[in-house]
C-alpha positions in Angstrom: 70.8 84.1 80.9 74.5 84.6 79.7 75.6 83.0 83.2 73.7 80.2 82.4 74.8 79.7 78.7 78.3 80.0 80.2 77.7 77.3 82.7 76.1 74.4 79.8 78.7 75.6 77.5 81.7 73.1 77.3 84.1 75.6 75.8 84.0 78.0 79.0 86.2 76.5 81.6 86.0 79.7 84.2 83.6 82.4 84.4 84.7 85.8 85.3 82.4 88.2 86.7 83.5 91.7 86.6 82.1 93.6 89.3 81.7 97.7 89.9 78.8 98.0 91.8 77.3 99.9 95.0 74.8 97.6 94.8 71.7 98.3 94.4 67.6 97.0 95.2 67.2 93.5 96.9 65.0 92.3 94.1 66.1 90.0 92.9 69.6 89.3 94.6 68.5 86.4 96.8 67.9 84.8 93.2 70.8 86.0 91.4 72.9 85.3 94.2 71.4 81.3 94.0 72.5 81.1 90.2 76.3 82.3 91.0 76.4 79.9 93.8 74.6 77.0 91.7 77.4 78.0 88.8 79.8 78.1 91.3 79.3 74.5 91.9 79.8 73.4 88.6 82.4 75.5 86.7 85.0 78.0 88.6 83.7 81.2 88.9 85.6 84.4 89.5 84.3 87.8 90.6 86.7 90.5 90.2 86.1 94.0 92.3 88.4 96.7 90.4 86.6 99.3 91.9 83.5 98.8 93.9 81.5 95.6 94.9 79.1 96.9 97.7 75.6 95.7 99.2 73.9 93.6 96.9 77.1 93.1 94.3 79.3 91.8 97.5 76.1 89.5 98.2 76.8 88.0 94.1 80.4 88.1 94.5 80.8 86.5 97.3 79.0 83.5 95.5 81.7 82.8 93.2 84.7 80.3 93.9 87.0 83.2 94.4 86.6 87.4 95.0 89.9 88.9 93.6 90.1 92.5 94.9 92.6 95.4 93.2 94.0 97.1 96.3 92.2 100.6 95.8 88.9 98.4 95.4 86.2 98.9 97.9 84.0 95.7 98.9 81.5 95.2 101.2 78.6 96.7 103.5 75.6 93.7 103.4 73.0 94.2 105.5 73.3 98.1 106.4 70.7 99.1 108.3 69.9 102.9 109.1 67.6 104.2 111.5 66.1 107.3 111.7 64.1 108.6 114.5 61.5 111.7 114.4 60.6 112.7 117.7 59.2 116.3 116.8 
């Protein structure tokens, strides 16, 4: 993966992860989320929310050694849950 490449590379000194994101499916993000964090731990790692880093992008950014947020970003909503009841 690039993020990996980026990490065994000696040249890259910080990785920057630009997010815009509402998300998306939970396949996969437990995973992705392990390889920021595991990155994280060896090289600085920077996510950067310019406009929207929600649900399963907030789950990879908050991973990183720092979230920098523009102030009209919006960032956040894990673990929504909705419930919907049919009593007809």
């Amino acid at each position: 993966s690039s993020l990996a490449r980026a990490v065994a590379n000696a040249e890259v000194g910080t990785i920057v992860l630009d997010v815009d994101s509402p998300g998306g499916t939970v396949a996969g993000t437990a995973e992705t989320a392990a390889a920021v964090a595991e990155a994280a731990n060896q090289k600085r790692v920077v996510a950067v929310a310019d406009s929207l880093m929600a649900s399963a992008a907030y789950w990879l950014g908050a991973q990183a050694t720092e979230l920098v947020v523009s102030p009209s970003a919006e960032v956040g909503s894990i673990g929504v849950l909705a419930v919907h009841m049919d009593l007809s």
